[in-house]
C-alpha positions in Angstrom: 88.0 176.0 129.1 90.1 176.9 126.2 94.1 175.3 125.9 95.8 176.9 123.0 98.9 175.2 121.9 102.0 177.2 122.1 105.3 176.8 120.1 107.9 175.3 122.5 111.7 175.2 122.3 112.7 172.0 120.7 116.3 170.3 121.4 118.5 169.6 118.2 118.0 166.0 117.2 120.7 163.8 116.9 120.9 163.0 113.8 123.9 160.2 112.4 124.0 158.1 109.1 121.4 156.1 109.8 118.9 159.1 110.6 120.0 161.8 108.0 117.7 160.8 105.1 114.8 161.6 108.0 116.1 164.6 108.5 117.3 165.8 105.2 113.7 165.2 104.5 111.7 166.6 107.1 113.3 170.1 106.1 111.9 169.2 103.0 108.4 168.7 104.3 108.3 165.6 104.2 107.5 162.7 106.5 109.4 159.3 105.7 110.1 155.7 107.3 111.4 152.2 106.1 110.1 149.9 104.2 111.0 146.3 103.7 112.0 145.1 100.1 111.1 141.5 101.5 108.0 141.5 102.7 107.2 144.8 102.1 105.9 145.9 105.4 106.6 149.3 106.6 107.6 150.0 110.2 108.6 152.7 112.5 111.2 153.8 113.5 113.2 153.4 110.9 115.7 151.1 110.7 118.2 149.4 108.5 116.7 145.3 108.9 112.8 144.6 109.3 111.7 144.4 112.3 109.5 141.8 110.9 111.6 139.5 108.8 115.2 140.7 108.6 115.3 141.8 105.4 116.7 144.7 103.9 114.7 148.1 104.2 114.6 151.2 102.2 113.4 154.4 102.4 109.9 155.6 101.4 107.1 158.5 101.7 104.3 158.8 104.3 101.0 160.5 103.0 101.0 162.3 106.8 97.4 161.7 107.1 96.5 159.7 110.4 94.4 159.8 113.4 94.5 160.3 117.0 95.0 156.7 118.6 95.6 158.2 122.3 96.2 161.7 123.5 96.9 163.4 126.8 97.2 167.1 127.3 99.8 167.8 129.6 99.7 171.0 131.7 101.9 170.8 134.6 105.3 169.7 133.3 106.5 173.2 132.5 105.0 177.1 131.8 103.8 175.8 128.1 101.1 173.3 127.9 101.3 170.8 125.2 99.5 167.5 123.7 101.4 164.4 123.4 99.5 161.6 121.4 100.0 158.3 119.2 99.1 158.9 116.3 98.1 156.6 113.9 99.2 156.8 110.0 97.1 156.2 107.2 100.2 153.4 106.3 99.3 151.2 109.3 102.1 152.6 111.6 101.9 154.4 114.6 104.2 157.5 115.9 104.4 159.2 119.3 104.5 162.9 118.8 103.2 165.8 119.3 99.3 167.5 118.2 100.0 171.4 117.6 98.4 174.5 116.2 94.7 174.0 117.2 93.1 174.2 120.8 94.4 171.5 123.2 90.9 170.6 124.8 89.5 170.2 121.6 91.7 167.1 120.7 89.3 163.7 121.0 91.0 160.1 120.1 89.5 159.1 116.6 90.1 162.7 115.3 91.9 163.1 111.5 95.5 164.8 112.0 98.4 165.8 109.6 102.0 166.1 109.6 103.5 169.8 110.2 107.1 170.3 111.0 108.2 172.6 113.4 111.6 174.0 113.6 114.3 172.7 116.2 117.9 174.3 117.4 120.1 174.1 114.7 117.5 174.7 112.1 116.3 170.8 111.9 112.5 170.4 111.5 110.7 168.2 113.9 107.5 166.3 112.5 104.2 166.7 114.5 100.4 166.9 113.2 97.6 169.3 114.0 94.1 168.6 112.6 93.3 167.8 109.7 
């Protein structure tokens, strides 16, 4: 049995002061998150005080390399099947998101992914990773 992922409409993020760098940078092609000046751990999602410690946070770049930590293929939620997954980064943080561009029932936990962005209303690009 063969799954081929399908593009899918994607709602507008909402995106505020705190999220705009994200965004501004995702258009870009680029896949970012906080990171603590303090103790220098990085976290998701990003947010203004450590999750960790407190401290202040500032922005910084993701390689977008990962792997598949868990993944489910879901078939019956709608006329498009897609993958949802965890993915985790290269950076030592983990995302839920979407694995697109490759066959569905191919996708195995343990499997290299990268970041692609596909495009949401309003022209904002949403990050999600297909195989590496």
């Amino acid at each position: 049995m063969s799954t081929p992922s399908t593009d899918r409409p994607l709602a507008a993020p909402h995106v505020d002061a705190a999220t705009e760098h994200f965004w501004t940078q995702a258009r870009e092609g680029l896949l970012c998150t906080r990171r603590c000046t303090g103790c220098g751990k990085v976290h998701w999602y990003p947010r203004a005080l450590c999750p960790f410690c407190l401290g202040d946070t500032e922005w910084c770049s993701l390689s977008g390399q990962g792997t598949i930590y868990s993944v489910s293929v879901t078939r019956r939620a709608g006329p498009i099947p897609y993958a949802i997954a965890y993915v985790a980064l290269d950076e030592g943080i983990t995302l839920l998101t979407n694995i697109v561009d490759c066959d569905l029932d191919t996708l195995r936990i343990g499997q290299r992914v990268a970041v692609t962005f596909k495009p949401a209303e309003g022209g904002a690009m949403v990050p999600m990773f297909k195989p590496a």
